[in-house]
N, C-alpha and C positions, 0 to 999 in steps of 0.2 A: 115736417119731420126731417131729419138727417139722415146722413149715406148710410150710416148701419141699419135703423129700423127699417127703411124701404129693401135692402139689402138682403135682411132676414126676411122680410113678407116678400118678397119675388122667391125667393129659394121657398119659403113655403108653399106658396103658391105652385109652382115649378114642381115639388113632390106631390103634392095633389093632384096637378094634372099629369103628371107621367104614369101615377097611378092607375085614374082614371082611364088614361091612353091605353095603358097594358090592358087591365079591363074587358073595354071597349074593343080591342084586337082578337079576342079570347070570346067573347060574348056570339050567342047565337040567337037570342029572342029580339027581335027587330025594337020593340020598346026600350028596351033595357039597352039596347046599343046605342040609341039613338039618345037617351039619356047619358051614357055616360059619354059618348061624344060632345054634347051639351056642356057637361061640367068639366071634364076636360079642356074645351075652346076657354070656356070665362076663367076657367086658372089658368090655363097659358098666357090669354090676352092679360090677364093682371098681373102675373110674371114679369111678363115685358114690360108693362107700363111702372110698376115698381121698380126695378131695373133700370128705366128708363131715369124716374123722377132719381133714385140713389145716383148717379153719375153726374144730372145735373145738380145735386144737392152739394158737389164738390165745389160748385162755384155759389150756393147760397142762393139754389136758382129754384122755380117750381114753376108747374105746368097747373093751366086750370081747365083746360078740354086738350083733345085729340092735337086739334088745328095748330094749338099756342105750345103744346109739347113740339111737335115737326118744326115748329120755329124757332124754338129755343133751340132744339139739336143741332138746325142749320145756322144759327146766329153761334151756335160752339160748337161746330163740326170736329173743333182739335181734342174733343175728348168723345166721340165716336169712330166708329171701322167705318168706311162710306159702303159696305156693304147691310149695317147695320142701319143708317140712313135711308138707303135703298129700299128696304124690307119694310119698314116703318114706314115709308111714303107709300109704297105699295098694298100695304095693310088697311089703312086708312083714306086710300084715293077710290074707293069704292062708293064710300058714303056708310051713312050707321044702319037703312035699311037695309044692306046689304049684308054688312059683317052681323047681324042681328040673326038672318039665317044662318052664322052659324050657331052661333054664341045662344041664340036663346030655340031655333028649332030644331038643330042639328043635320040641318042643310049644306051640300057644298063640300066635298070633301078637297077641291083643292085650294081654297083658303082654309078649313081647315089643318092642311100640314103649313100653311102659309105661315099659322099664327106658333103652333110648335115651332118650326123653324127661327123665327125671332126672339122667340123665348129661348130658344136655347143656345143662339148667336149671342144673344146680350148675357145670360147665366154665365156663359164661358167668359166674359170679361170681371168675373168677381172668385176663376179658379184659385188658389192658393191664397185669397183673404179670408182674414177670420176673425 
């Protein structure tokens, strides 16, 4: 895909989970929070990762797992913030059972804001395009 369609699915993605997030902060029934915390994490994480692949798409580049994404960032660090680098190595230096609580139990609530935080580190690098 190209920088714009990855571009629009992280911004979509991105509204769903802030949605979600609002939600999730508002919610009182332990189920239901923990649900929307759940769908919240897998649209942030797809946010980023969208976001992610749209920046590399500027060089005609694509990821095909986690591992080979953080490679390519760091094989073209001149078109990442190394704080974004940071965050994505961080996100991913857990392991997938890991990030899995949160993404699929809604475990964890400090990589939970880990994975918001990214998403919304890399969202701000597409402020004023359209």
């Amino acid at each position: 895909m190209n920088e714009n369609v990855h571009r629009l699915a992280a911004e979509r993605h991105f509204e769903m989970a802030s949605k979600c997030d609002e939600d999730f902060n508002k919610e009182k029934a332990k189920d239901t929070k923990t649900a929307l915390m759940v769908a919240a994490a897998q649209n942030f994480f797809y946010a980023a990762t969208n976001a992610i692949e749209a920046v590399l798409a500027r060089k005609n580049l694509h990821s095909f797992n986690h591992e080979d994404r953080l490679n390519k960032m760091l094989e073209n660090a001149d078109l990442f913030d190394d704080n974004i680098i940071r965050s994505y190595m961080d996100l991913i230096s857990f392991g997938e059972s890991y990030r899995a609580k949160v993404a699929y139990r809604g475990e964890n609530g400090e990589k939970y804001k880990k994975l918001k935080q990214i998403a919304s580190l890399l969202l701000g690098m597409f402020k004023g395009l359209k």
